[in-house]
PDBQT receptor file of N, H, CA, C and O in Angstrom, charges set to zero:
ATOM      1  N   UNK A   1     -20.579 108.547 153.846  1.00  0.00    +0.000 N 
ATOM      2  CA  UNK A   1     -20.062 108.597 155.203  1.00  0.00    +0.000 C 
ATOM      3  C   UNK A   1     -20.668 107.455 156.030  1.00  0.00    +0.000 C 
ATOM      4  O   UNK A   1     -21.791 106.970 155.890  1.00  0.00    +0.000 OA
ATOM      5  N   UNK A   2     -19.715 107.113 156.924  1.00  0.00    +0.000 N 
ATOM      6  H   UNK A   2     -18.804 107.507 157.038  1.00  0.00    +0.000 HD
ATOM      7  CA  UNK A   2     -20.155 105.506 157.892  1.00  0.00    +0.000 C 
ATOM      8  C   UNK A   2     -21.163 106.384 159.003  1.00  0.00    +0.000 C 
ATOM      9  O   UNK A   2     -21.258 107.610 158.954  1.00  0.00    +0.000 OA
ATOM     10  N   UNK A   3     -21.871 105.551 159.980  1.00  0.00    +0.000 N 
ATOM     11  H   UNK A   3     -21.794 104.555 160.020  1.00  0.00    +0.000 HD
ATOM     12  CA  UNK A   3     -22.149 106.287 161.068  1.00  0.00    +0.000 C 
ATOM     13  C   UNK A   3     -21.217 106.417 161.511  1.00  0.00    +0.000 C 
ATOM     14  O   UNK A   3     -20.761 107.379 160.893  1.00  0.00    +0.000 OA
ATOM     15  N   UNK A   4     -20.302 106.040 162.415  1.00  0.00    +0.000 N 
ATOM     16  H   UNK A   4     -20.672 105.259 162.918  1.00  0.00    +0.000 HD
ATOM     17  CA  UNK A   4     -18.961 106.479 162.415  1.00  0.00    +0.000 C 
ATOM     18  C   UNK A   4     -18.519 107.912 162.688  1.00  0.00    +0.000 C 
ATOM     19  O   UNK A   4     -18.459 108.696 163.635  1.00  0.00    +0.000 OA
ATOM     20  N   UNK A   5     -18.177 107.851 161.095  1.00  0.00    +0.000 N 
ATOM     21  H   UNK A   5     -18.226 107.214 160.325  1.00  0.00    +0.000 HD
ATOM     22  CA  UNK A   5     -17.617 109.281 160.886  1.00  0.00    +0.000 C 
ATOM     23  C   UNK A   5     -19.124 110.702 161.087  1.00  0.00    +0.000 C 
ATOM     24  O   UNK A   5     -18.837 111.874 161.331  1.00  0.00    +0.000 OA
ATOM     25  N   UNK A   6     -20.442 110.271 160.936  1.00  0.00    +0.000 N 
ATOM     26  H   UNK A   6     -20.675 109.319 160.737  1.00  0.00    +0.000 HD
ATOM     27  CA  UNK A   6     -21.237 110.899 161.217  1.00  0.00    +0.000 C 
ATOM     28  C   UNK A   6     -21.241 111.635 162.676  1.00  0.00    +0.000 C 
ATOM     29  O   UNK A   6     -21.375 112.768 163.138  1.00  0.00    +0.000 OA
ATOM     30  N   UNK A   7     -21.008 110.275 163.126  1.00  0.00    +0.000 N 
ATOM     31  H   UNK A   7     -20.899 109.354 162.751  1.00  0.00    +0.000 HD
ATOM     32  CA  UNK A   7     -21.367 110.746 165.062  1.00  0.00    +0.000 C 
ATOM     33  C   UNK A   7     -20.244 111.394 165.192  1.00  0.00    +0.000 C 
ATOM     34  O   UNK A   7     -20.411 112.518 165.667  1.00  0.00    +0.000 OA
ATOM     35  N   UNK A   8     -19.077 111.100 164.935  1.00  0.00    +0.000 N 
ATOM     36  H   UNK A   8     -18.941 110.187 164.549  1.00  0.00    +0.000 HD
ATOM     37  CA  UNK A   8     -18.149 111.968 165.178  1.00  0.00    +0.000 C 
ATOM     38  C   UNK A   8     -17.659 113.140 164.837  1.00  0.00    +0.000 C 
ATOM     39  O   UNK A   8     -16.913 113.798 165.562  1.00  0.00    +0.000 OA
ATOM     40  N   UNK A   9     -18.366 113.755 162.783  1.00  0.00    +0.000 N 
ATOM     41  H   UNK A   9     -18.972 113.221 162.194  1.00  0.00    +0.000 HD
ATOM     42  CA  UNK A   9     -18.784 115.087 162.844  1.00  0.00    +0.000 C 
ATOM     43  C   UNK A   9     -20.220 115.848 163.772  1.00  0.00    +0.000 C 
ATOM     44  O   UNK A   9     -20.125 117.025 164.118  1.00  0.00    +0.000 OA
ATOM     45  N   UNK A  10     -21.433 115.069 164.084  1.00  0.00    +0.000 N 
ATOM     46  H   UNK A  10     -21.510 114.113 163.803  1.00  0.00    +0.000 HD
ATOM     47  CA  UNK A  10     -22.034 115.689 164.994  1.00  0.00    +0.000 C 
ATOM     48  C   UNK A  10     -21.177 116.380 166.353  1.00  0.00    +0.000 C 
ATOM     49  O   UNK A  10     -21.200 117.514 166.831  1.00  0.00    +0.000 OA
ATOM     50  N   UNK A  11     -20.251 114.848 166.810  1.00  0.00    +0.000 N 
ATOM     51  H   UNK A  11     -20.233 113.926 166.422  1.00  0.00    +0.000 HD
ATOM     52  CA  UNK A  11     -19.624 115.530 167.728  1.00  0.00    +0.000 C 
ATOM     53  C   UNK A  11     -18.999 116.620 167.993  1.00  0.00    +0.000 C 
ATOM     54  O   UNK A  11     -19.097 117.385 168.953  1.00  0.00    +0.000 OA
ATOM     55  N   UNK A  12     -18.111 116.645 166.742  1.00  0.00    +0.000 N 
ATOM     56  H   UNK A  12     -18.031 116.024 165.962  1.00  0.00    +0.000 HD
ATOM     57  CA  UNK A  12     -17.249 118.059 166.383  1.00  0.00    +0.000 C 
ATOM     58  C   UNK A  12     -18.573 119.184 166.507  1.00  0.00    +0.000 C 
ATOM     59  O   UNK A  12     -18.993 119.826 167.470  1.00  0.00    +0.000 OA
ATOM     60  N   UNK A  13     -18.945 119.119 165.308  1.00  0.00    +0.000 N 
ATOM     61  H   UNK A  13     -18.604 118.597 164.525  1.00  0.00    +0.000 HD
ATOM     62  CA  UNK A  13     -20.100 120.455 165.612  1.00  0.00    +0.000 C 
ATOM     63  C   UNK A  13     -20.400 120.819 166.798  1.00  0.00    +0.000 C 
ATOM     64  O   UNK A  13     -20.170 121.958 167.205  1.00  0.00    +0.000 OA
ATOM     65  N   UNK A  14     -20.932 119.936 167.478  1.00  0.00    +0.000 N 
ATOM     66  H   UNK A  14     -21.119 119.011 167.147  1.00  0.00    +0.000 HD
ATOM     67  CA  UNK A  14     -21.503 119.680 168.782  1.00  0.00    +0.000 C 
ATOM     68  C   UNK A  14     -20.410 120.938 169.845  1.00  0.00    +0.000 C 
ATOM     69  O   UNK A  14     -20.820 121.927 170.451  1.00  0.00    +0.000 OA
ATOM     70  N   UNK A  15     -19.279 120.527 169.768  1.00  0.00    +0.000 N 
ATOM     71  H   UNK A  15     -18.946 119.723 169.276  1.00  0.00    +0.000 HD
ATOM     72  CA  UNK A  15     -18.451 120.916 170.861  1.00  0.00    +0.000 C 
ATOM     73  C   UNK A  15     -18.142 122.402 169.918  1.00  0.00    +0.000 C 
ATOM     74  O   UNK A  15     -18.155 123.452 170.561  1.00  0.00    +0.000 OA
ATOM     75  N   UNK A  16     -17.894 122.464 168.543  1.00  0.00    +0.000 N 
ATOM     76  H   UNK A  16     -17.883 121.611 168.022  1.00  0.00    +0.000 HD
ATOM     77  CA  UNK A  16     -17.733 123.875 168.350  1.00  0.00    +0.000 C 
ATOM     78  C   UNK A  16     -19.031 125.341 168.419  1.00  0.00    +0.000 C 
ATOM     79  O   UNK A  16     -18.790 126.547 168.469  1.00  0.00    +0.000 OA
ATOM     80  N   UNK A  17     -20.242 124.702 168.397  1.00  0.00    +0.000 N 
ATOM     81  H   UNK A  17     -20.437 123.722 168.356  1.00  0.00    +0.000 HD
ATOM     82  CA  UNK A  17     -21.390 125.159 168.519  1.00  0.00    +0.000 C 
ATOM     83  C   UNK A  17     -21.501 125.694 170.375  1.00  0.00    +0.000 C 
ATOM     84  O   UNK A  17     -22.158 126.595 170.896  1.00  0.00    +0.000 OA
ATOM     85  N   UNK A  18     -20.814 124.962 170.802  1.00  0.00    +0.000 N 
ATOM     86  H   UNK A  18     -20.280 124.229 170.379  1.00  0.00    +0.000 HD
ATOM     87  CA  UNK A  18     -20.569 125.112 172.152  1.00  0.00    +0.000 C 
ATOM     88  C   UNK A  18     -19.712 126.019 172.640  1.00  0.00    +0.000 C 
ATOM     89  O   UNK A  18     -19.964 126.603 173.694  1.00  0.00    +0.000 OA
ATOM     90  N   UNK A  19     -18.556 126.259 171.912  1.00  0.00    +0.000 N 
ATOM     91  H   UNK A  19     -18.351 125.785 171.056  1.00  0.00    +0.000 HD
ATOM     92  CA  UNK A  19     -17.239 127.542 171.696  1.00  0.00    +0.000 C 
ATOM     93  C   UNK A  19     -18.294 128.748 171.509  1.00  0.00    +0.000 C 
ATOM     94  O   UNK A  19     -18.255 129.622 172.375  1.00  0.00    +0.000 OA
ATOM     95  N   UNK A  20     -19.312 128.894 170.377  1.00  0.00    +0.000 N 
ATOM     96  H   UNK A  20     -19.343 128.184 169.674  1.00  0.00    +0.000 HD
ATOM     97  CA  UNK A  20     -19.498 129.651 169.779  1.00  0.00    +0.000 C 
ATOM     98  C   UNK A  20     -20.461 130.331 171.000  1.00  0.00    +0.000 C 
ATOM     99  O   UNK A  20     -20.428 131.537 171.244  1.00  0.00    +0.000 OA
ATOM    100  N   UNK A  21     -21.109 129.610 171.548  1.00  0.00    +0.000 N 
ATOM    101  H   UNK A  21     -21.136 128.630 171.350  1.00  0.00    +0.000 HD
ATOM    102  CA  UNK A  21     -21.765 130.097 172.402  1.00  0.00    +0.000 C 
ATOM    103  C   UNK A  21     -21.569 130.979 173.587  1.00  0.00    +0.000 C 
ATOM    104  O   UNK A  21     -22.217 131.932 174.021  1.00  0.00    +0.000 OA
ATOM    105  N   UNK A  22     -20.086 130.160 174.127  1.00  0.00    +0.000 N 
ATOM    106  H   UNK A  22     -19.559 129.386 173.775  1.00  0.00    +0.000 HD
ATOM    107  CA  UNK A  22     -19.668 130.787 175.463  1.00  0.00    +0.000 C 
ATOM    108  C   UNK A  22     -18.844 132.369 174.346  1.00  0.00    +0.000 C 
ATOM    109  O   UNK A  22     -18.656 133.384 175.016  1.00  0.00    +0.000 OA
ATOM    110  N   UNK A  23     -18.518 132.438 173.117  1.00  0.00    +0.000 N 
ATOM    111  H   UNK A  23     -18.671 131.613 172.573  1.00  0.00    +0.000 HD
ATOM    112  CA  UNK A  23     -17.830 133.672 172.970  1.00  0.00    +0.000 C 
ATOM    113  C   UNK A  23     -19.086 134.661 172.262  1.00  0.00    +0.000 C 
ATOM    114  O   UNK A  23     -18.717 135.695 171.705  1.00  0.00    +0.000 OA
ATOM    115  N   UNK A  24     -20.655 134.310 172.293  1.00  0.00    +0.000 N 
ATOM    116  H   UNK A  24     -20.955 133.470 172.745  1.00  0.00    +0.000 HD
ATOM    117  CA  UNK A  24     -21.402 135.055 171.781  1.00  0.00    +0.000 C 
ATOM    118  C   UNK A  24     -21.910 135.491 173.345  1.00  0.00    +0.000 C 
ATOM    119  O   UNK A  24     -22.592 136.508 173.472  1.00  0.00    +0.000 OA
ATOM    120  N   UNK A  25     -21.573 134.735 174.433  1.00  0.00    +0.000 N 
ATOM    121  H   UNK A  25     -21.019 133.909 174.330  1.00  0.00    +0.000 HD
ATOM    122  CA  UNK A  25     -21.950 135.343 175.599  1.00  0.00    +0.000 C 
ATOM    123  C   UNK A  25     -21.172 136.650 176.259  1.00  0.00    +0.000 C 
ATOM    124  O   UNK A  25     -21.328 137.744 176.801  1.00  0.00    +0.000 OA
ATOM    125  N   UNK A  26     -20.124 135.587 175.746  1.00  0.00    +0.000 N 
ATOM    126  H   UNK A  26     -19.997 134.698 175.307  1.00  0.00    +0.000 HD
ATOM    127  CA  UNK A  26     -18.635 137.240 176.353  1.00  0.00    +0.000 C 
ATOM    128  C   UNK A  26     -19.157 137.938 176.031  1.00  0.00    +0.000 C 
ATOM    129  O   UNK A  26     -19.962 138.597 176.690  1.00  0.00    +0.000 OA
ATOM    130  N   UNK A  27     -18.804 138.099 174.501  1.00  0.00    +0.000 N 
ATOM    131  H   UNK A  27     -18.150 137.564 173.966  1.00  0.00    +0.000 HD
ATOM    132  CA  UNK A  27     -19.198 139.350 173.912  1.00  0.00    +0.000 C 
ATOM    133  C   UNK A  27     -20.250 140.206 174.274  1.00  0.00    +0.000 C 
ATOM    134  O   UNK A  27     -20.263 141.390 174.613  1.00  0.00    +0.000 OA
ATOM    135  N   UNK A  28     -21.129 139.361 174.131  1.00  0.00    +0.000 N 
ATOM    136  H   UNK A  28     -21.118 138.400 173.855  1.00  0.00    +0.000 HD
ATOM    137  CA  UNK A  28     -23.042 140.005 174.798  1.00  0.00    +0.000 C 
ATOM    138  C   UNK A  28     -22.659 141.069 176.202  1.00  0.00    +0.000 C 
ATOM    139  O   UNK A  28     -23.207 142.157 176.383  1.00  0.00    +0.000 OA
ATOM    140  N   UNK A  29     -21.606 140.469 177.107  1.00  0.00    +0.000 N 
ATOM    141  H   UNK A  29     -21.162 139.585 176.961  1.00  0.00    +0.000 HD
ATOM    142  CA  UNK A  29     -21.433 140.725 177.975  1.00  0.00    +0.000 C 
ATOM    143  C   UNK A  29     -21.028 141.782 177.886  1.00  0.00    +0.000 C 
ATOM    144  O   UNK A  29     -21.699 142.609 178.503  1.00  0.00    +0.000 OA
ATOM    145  N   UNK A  30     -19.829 142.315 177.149  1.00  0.00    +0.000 N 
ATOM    146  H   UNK A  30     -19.284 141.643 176.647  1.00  0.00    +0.000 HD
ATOM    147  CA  UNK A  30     -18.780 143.074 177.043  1.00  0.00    +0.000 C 
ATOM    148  C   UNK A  30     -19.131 144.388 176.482  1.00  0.00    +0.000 C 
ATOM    149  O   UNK A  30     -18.674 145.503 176.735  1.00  0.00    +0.000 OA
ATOM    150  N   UNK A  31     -20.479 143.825 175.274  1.00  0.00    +0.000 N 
ATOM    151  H   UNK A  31     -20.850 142.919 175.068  1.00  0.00    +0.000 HD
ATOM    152  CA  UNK A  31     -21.173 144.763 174.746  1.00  0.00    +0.000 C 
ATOM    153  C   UNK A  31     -22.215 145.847 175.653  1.00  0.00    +0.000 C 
ATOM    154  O   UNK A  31     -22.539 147.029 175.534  1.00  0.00    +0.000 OA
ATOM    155  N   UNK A  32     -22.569 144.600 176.731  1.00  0.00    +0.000 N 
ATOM    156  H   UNK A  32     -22.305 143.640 176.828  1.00  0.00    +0.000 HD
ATOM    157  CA  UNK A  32     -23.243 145.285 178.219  1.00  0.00    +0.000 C 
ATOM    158  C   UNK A  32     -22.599 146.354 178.809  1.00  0.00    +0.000 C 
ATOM    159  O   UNK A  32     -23.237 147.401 178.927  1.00  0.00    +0.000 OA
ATOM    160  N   UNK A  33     -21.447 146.296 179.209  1.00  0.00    +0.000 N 
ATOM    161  H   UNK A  33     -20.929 145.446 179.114  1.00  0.00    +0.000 HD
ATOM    162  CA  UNK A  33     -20.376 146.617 179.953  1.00  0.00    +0.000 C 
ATOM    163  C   UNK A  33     -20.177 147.960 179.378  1.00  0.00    +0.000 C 
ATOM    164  O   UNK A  33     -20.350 148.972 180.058  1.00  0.00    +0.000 OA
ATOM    165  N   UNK A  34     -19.834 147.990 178.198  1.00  0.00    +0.000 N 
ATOM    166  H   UNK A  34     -19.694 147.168 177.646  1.00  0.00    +0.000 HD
ATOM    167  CA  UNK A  34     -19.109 148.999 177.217  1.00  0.00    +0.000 C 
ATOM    168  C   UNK A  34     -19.855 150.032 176.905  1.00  0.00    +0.000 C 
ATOM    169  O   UNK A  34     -19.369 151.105 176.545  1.00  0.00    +0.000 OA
ATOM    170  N   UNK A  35     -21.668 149.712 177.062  1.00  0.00    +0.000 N 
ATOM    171  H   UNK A  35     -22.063 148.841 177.355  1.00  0.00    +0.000 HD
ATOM    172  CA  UNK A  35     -22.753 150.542 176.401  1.00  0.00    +0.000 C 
ATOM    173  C   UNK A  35     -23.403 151.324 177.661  1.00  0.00    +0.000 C 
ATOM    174  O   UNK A  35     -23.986 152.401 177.785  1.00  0.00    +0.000 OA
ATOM    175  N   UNK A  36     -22.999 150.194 178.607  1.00  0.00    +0.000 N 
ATOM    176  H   UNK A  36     -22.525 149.319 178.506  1.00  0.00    +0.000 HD
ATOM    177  CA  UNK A  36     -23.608 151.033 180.344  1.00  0.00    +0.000 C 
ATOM    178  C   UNK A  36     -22.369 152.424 180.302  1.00  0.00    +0.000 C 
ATOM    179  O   UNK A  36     -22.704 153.606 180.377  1.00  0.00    +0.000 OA
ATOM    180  N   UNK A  37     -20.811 151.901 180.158  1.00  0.00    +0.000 N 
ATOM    181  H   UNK A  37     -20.538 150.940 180.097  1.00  0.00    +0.000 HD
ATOM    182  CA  UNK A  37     -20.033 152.691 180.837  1.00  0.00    +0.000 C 
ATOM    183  C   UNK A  37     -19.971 154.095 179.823  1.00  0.00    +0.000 C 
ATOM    184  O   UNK A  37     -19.780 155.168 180.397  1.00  0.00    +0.000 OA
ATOM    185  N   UNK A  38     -20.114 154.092 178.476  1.00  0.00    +0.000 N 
ATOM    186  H   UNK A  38     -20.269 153.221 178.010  1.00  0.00    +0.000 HD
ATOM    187  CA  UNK A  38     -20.109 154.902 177.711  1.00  0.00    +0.000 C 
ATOM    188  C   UNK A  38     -21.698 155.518 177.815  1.00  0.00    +0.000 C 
ATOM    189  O   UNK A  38     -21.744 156.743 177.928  1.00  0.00    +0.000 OA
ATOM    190  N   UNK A  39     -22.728 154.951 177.795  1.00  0.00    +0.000 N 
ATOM    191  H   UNK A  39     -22.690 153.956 177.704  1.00  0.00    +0.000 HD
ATOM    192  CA  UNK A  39     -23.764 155.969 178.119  1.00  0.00    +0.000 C 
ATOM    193  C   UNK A  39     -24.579 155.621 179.542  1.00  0.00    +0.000 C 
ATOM    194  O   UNK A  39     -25.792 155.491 179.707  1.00  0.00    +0.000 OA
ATOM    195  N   UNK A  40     -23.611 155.528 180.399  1.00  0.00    +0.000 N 
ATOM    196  H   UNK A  40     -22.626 155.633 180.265  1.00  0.00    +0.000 HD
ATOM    197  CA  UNK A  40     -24.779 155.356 181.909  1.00  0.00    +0.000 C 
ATOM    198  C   UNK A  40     -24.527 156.591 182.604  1.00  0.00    +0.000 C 
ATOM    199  O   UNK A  40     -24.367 157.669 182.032  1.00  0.00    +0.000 OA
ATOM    200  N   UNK A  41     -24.492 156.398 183.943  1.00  0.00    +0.000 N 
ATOM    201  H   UNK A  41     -24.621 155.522 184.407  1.00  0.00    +0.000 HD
ATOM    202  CA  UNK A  41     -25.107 157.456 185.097  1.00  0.00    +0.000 C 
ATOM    203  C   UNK A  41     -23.798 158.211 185.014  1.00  0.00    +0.000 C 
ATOM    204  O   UNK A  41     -23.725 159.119 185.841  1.00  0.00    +0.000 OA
ATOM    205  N   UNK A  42     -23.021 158.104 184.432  1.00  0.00    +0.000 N 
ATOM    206  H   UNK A  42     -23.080 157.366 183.759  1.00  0.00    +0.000 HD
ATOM    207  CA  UNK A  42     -21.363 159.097 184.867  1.00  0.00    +0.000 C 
ATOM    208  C   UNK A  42     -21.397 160.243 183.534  1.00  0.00    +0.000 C 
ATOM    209  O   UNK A  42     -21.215 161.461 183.529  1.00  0.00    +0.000 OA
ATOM    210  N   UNK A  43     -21.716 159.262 182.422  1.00  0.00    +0.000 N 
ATOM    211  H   UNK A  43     -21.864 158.273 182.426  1.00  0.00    +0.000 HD
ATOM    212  CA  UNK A  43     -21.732 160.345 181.427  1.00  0.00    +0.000 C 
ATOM    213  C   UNK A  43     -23.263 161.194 181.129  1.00  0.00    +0.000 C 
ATOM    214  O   UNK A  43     -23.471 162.004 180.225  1.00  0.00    +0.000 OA
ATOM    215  N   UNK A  44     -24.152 160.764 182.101  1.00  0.00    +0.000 N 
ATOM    216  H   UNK A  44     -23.983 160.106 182.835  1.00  0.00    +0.000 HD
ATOM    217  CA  UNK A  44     -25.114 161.891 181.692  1.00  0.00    +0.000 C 
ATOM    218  C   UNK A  44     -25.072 162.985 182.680  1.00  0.00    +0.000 C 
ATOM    219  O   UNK A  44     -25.527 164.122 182.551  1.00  0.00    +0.000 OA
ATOM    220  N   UNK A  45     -24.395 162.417 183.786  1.00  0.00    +0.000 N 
ATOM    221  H   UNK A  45     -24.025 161.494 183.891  1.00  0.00    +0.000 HD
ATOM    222  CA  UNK A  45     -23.759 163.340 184.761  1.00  0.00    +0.000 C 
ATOM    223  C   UNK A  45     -22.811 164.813 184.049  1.00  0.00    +0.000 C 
ATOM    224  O   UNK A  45     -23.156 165.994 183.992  1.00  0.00    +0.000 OA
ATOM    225  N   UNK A  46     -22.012 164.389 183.754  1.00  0.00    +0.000 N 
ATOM    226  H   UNK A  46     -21.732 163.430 183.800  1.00  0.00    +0.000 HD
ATOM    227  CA  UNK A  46     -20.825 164.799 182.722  1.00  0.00    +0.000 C 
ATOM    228  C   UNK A  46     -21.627 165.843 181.741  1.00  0.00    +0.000 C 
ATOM    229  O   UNK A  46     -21.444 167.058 181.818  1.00  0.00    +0.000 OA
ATOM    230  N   UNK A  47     -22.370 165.346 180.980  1.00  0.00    +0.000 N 
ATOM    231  H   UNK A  47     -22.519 164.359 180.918  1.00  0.00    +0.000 HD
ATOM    232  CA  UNK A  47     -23.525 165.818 180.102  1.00  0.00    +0.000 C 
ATOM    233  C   UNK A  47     -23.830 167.100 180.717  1.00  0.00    +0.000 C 
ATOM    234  O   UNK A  47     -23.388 168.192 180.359  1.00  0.00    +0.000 OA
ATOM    235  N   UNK A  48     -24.759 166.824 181.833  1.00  0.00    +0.000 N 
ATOM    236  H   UNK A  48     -25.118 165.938 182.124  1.00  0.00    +0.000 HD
ATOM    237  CA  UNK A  48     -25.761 167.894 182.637  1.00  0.00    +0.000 C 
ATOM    238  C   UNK A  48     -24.924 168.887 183.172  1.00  0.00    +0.000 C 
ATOM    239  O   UNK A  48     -25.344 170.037 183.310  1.00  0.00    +0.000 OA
ATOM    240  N   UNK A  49     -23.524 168.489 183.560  1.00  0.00    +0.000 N 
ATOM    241  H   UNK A  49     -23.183 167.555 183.448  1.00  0.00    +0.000 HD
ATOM    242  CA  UNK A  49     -22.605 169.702 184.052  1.00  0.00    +0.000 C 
ATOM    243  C   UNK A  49     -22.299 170.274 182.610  1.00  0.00    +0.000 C 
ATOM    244  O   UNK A  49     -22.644 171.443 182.437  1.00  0.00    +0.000 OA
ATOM    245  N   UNK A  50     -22.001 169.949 182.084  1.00  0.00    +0.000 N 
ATOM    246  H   UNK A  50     -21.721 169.000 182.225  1.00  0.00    +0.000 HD
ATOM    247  CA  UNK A  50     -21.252 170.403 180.450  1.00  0.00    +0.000 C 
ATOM    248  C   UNK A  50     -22.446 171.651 180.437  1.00  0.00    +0.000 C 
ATOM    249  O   UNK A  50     -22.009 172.781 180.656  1.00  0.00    +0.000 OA
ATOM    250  N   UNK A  51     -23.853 171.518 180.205  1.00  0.00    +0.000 N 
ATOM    251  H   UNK A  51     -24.208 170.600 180.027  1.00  0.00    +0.000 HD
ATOM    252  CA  UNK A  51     -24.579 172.205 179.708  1.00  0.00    +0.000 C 
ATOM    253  C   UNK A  51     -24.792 172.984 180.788  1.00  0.00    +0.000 C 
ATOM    254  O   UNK A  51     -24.487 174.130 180.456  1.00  0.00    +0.000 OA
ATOM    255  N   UNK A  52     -25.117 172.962 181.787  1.00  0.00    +0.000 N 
ATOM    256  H   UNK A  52     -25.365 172.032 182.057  1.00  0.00    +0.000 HD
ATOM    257  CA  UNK A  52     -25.317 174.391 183.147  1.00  0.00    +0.000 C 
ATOM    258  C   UNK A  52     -24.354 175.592 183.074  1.00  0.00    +0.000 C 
ATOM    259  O   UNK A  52     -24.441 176.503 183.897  1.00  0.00    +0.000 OA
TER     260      UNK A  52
């Protein structure tokens, strides 16, 4: 491989390593979102009435 074609697969990597990031953040996010709403303050609410 030339430098060339080097810098320009770094580049590629470069910018897909960069994709990967912003959709390991979503996710992170989503996983936040999903784990508050399924076990936060509404369903232990829910919970504590269930059992009284």
């Amino acid at each position: 491989m030339t430098d060339k074609e080097i810098s320009a697969l770094i580049e590629t990597l470069k910018a897909n390593n960069e994709e990967l990031l912003k959709q390991v953040a979503l996710l992170t996010e989503q996983v936040a979102y999903l784990t508050n709403k399924l076990y936060g303050k509404s369903s232990k609410r829910s919970l504590s009435t269930q059992i009284s």
